[in-house]
N, C-alpha and C positions, 0 to 999 in steps of 0.2 A: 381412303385406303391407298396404299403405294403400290406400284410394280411389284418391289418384293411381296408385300406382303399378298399380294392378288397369285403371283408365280406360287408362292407358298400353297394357300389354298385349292390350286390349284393339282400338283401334288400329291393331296391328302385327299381328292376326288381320284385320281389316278391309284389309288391302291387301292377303292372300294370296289369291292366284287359286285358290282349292282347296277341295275342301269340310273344315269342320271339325267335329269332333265337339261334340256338343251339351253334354258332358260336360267336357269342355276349359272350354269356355265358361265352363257352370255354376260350377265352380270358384275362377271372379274373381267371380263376381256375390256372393259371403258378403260379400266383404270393400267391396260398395260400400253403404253407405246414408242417406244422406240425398238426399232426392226429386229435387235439380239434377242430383246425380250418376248418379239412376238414368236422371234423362231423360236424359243423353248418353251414358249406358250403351246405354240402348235405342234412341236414334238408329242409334250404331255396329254394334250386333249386327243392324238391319233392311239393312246393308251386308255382312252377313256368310252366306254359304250354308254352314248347319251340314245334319247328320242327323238333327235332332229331327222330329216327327211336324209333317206341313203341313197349317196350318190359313187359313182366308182370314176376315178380320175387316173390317169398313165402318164407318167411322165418318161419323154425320152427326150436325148440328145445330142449335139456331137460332143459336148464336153462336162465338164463335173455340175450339176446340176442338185446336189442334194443342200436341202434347206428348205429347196422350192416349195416341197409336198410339205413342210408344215408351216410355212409362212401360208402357204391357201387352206390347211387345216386351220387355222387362227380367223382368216375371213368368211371362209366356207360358214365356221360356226356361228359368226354373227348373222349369217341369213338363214340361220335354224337348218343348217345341213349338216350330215353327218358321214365323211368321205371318209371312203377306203381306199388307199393309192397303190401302185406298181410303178417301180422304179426299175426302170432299163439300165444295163449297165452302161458302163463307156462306151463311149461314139457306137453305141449296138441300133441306131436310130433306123439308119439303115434296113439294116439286117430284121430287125423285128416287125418293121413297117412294109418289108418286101415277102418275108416268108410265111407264107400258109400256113399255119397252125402251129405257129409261133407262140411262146408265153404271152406277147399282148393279146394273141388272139383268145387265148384261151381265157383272159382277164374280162375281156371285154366288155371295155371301162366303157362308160356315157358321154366322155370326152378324155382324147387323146390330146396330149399337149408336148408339142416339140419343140424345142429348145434349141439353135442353130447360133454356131458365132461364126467369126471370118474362114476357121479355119476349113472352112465348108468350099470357101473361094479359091484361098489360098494355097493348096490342096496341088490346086489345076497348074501352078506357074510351071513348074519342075525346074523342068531346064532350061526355058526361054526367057530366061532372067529378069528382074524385077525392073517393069517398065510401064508407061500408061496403058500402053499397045497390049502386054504380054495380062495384065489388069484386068484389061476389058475384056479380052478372050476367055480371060476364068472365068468371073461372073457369066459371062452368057454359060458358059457349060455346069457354072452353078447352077442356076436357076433351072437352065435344063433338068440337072438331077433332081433338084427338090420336086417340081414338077411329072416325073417322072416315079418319083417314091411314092407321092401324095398319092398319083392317079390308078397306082397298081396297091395300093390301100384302102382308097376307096370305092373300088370294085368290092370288098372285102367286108366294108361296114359303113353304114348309114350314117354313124351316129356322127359329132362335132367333134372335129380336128382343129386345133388353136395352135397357131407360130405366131412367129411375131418379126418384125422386121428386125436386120443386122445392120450396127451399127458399125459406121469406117473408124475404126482405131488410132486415135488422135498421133500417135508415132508414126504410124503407118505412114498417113495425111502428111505428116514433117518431113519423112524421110524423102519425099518428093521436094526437090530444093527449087526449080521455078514454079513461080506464081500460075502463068497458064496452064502448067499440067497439074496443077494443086487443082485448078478448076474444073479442068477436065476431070481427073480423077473425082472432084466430088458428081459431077454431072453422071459419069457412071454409075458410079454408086448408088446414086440417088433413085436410077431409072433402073436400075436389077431391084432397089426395095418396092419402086412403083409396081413394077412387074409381079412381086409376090403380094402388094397389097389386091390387086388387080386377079389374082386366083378363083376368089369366090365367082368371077364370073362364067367361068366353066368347072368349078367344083364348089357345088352347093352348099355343103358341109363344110367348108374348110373357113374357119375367120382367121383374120393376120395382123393380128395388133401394131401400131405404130410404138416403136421400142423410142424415138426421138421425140416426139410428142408427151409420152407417158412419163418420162425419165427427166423432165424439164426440172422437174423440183425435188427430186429423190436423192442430191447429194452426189458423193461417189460413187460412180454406178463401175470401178474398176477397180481392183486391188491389183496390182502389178506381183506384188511377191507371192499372193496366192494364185496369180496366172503359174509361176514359174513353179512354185509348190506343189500345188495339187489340180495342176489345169483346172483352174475355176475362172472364168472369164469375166462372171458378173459377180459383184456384193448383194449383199442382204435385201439392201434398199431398192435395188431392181425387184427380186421375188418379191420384194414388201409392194411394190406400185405394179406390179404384174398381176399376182394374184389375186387384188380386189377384183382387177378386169376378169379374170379367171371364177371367181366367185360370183360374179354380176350374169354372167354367162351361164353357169351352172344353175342359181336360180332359177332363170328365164327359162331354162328345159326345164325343170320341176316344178314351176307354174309358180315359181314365188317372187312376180315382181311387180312391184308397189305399183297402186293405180289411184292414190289419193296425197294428193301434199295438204295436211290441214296446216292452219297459218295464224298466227296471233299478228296483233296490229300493231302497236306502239312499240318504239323501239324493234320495230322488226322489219315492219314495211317502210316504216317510214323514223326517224328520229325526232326522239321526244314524245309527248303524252297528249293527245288531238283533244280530250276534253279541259285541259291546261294551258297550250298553247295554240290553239284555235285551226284550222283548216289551214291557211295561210303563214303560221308561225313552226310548224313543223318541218324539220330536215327533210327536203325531198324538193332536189333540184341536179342540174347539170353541170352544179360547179359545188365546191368541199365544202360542208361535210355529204352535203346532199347528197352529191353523184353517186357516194357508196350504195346508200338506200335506192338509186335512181337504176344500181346495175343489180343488184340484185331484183328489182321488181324483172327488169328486161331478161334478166335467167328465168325465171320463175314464169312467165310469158312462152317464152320456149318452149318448156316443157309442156305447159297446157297446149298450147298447138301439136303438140305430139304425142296427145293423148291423154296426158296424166289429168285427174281431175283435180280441179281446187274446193278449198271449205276454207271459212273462216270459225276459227274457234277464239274469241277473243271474248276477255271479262269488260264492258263498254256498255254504252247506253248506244244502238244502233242511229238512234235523233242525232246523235253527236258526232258520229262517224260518217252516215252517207253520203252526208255534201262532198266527201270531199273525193269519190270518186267521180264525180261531174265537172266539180268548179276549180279542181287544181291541176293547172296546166300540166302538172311532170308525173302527174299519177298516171302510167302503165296502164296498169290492172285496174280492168271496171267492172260495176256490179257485176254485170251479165258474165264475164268471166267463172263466177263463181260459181256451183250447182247446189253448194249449202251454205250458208249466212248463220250464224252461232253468234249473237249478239247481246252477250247475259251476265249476271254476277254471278252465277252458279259454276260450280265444277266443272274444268275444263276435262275431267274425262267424262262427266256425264255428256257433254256436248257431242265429245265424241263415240260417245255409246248410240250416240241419238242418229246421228247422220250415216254410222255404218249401218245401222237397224232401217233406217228409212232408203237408203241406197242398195238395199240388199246386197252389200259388201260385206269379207269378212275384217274384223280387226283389226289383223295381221294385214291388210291390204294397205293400209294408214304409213303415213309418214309425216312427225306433228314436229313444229319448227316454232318455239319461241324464246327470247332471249331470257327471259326470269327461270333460272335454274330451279327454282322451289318453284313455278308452274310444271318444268322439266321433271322433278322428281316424284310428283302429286301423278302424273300422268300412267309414270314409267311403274310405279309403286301399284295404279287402283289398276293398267291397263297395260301389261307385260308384252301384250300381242302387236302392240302397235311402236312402232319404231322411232324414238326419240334422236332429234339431232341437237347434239350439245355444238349448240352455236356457240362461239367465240366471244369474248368483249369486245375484240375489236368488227368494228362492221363492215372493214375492208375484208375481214374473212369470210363473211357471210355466207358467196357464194360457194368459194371452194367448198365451205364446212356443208354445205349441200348437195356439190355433185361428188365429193370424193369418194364416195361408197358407191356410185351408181344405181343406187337402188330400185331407177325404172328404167335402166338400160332395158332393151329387148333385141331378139335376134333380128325379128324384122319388123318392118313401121308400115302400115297397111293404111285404105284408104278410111278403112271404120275407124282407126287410131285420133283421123285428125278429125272427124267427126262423133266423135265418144262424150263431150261434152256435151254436144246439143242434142245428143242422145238419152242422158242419164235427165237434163231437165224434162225431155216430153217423158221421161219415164214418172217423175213427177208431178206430171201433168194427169197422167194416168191415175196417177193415185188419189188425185183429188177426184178425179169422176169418180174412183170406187167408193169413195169417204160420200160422192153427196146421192150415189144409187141407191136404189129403195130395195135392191136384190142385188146378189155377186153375177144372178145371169141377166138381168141388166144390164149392168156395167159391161159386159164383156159383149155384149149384143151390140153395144152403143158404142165399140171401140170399132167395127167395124173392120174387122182383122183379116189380112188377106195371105195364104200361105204360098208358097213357092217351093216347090222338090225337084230340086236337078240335079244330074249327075255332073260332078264335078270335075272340071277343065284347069288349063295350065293357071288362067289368070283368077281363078280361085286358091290355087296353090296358099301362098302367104297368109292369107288369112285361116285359111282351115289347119294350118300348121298353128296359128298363131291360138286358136280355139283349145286346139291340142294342150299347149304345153302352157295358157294360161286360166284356163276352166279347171275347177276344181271340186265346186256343188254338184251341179251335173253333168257327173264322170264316169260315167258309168264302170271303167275298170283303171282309170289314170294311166291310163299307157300314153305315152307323152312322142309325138312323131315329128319327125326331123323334115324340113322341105324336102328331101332326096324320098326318105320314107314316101310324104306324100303323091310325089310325081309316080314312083315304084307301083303303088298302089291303085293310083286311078287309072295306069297304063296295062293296069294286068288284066287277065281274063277272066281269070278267077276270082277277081275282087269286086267289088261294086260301092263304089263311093257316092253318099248321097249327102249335099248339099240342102239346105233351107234358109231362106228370107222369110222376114217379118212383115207389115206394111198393115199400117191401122191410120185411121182418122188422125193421129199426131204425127205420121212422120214413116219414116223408112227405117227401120230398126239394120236394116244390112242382113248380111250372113251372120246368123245368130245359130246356128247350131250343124254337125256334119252326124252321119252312120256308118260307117264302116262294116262292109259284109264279105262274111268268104263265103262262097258256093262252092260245095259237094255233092254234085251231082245231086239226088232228090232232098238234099238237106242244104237250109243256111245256116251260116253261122254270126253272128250279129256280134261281132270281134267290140265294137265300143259305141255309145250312143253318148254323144256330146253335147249340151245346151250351154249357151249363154243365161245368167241368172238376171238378164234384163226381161226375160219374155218368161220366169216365173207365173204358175199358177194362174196360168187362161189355160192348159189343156193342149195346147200345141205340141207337147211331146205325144200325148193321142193318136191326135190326127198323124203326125209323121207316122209314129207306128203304125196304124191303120192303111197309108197311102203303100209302105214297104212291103207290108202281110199283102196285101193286094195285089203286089207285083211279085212279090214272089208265088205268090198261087196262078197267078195266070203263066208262072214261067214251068207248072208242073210240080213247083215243090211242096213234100209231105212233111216236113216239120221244119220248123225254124229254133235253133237255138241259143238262147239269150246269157250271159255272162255278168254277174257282179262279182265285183272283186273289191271289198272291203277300204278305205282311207281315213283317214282323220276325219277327212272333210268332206266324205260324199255319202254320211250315213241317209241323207235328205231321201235318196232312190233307191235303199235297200230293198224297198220292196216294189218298184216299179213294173218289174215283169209280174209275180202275182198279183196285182192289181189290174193287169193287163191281159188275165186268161192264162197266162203261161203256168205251167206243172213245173212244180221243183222234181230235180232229175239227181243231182248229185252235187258233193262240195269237196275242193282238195285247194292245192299251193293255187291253183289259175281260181279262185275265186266259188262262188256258186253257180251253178249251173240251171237253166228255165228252158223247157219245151213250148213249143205253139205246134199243134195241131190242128188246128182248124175247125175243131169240134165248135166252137163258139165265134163271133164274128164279134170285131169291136164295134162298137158304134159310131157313126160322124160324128163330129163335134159339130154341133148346129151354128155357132157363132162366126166358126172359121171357115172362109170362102178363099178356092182356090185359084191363083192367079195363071194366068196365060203368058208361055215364056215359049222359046224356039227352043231353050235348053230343058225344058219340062222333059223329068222322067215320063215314060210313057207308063203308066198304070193303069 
């Protein structure tokens, strides 16, 4: 199918009064790419009411910015979201970002996104004429303002603010005619964008994208006659390499970012076919063609150290494969790296039915990488949920064609992230004791499971945000919380934030699950209850509960009230709280509503012993 005809189709979704599937959608969006087309891609799909996840996005700025909202409508929709934007008017950045109840206020979007060019600098020179001297005085009172916008902003809202750094104006740069003040002046410059990339450290919320880094391969990122035309300062191809980041970002708060890279073997890891050309005869070295295969394993490395897990899904005789993670010098990636091995002639999506089923991961969590386009199509055709990367012929692209989307970007990188691998195998490990118990209370008897309830401190922050906005099974209501949320809440009085660790005979599971409570005087209210889907089905949401109802009765309180609030994906706990004693009370827009009384007492969970900490809630 061509652009045209994908843009067509397109279209003729845009005049149906109906909702459409987001996956429909998706399916023309491969075939559009180049930035004009994405923009009227994204025009059309912000005409279109699909089922992807709803996200509300604000765009402001100092200058003409319109494009932006649907070049991120166009990528929004390839990670199954479904945005609705507010667009500020001219240079109104300011103005909307400073005043109290204001239209962004009243929008309030999930993420604000500000859009800043020179003239934000330039603004300052007036009448001290254009000098390095008169230059550098701006910027400092630049940065001041942005500074000073952000912070009386974000008094105002929690949620992600996104800028991005500004770029020196290649004229501007010229117009300075010696060499040492050309230097100077970049030296400036350079250390006002440090400065604004250096923000998040006193505003939590705020990320700031590197506009020089991102814009390396995007073309013209300047139309000069559209500068002079319509103050539009940036092209297409900026929103085009902006927005992915902006899309990558949006997932991440909506809990949709990939936690699996599955991987075929030949022609992928390595060049050529290992049962053909033998362990040793295969592309995969430090010198051409090899080095290609050699930098793409070293990407793919990275990312597992940062959490994402690997699988191999390849059609192969495993006898024929293994050696050659041991005995070939420039092979990266070894067994142990991997948490599932797929070594078969059968369907590369049964493979991956198999490992999402055994990892207790959803589909959608998947990210499957291999060069044979009819493996690509076989996948994408039996298994829509999981996200296919149309690698390149050439295998110098390899890497880009994998990080270009960001798919496992995340807000933040936590200590559990770089230990998530050797997590998900003892979780493995686990399941074989269940497979050879002669009872499931067995099994869980002989896991030897040890729990932990603390309230939760600064240097839990990161991770129980991270629980927040990447937990999706047990969610109790998917309210999705921001580190600033976080800190908000465990600093209040009327909140009570409660932490839990794992620890069993195989290992240290981490911070696997938080509770969030408000207290009303003789009443709780149990605002969200959060599990990791590694500590599935031993009962540990139980006990937590049990150890919470416990401390809240010894604090005086007569009822505690529980919240489900309905998702896609967390039908698993619909009924958690009745299972749990709780009385249905009512249901509206906040979900349903569970009483606890105290009429009934839950039981211990016999298997699960509880550990001794300095941070142990007192119950």
């Amino acid at each position: 199918m061509t652009e045209k005809e994908s843009l067509k189709k397109l279209k003729e979704l845009a005049k149906k009064n109906e909702r459409i599937r987001v996956n429909d959608i998706k399916s023309l969006l491969q075939h559009i790419t180049t930035p004009i087309g994405q923009e009227k891609a994204g025009k059309l799909i912000r005409k279109i009411e699909s089922d992807g996840i709803p996200a509300k996005v604000a765009f402001v700025g100092s200058h003409t910015i319109q494009g932006f909202e649907n070049a991120t409508a166009f990528e929004a929709t390839k990670r199954n979201l479904s945005i609705q934007t507010f667009m500020g008017g001219f240079n109104q950045w300011r103005f909307l970002m400073l005043q109290p109840g204001s239209d962004l206020d009243h929008f309030n979007p999930d993420v604000t996104v500000c859009s800043l060019d020179e003239s934000v600098i330039f603004q300052h020179i007036g009448d001290k004429g254009w000098s390095v001297n008169s230059l550098s005085s701006s910027l400092d009172q630049a940065f001041a303002e942005i500074k000073q916008v952000l912070t009386v902003y974000t008094e105002r809202t929690a949620k992600t603010i996104v800028l991005h750094t500004i770029p020196l104006p290649l004229n501007d740069w010229k117009t300075v005619t010696n060499y040492r003040d050309k230097q100077q002046l970049s030296i400036l410059w350079r250390k006002f964008n440090q400065n604004l990339l250096n923000l998040y450290t006193v505003l939590e919320n705020v990320i700031v994208l590197d506009f020089e880094v991102l814009t390396q391969n995007a073309g013209e990122i300047r139309d000069q006659r559209m500068k002079y035309y319509a103050s539009m300062s940036y092209t297409a191809n900026v929103w085009q390499v902006l927005s992915k980041e902006l899309a990558s970002i949006l997932a991440s708060i909506k809990g949709l970012t990939k936690k699996v890279l599955a991987l075929d073997l030949d022609h992928t890891l390595w060049g050529g076919v290992i049962g053909d050309d033998g362990v040793h005869g295969v592309q995969l070295s430090k010198e051409f063609p090899g080095n290609q295969f050699y930098a793409f394993q070293q990407t793919i490395k990275r990312l597992q150290e940062q959490g994402v897990l690997l699988t191999i899904a390849s059609k192969n005789d495993w006898d024929n494969v293994k050696d050659i993670f041991t005995s070939h010098d420039d092979m990266i990636l070894k067994e142990d790296d991997f948490v599932q091995i797929s070594c078969n002639w059968g369907p590369k999506s049964e493979s991956l039915a198999n490992m999402a089923n055994r990892l207790n991961l959803g589909k959608d969590s998947f990210v499957f990488v291999d060069d044979n386009p009819f493996e690509r199509e076989l996948v994408s055709s039996h298994l829509p949920e999981v996200t296919v990367i149309p690698l390149s012929k050439d295998p110098s692209l390899y890497v880009h064609d994998l990080l270009i989307d960001g798919y496992f970007n995340t807000l933040v990188l936590t200590d559990e992230d770089r230990t998530r691998s050797e997590k998900y195998k003892q979780m493995l490990k686990r399941e074989e004791l269940k497979e050879a118990a002669a009872s499931i209370e067995e099994y869980l008897l002989q896991l030897e499971m040890e729990l932990d309830l603390f309230a939760v401190a600064s240097s839990h922050i990161p991770r129980i945000t991270q629980l927040s906005q990447r937990t999706n099974q047990f969610n109790l209501t998917t309210t999705r919380l921001t580190e600033s949320d976080v800190s908000a809440i465990s600093n209040s009085n009327s909140h009570r934030l409660y932490g839990f660790r794992l620890k069993d005979k195989f290992g240290d599971n981490g911070i696997v699950g938080y509770v969030h409570v408000t207290q009303e005087e003789d009443r709780w209210l149990i605002e969200n209850f959060v599990m990791s889907c590694r500590v599935f089905q031993r009962k540990v949401e139980t006990e937590v509960l049990r150890l919470i109802l416990e401390d809240a009765k010894s604090q005086g309180v007569a009822e505690v009230i529980g919240i489900y609030k309905p998702s896609a994906k967390n039908k698993l706990v619909a009924d958690f709280y009745k299972q749990h004693g709780f009385e249905y009370v009512d249901q509206g827009d906040y979900g349903t509503r569970w009483v606890y009384r105290f009429k009934t007492e839950i039981e211990k969970v016999e298997w699960i012993q509880l550990r001794s900490s300095k941070e142990r809630v007192n119950v």
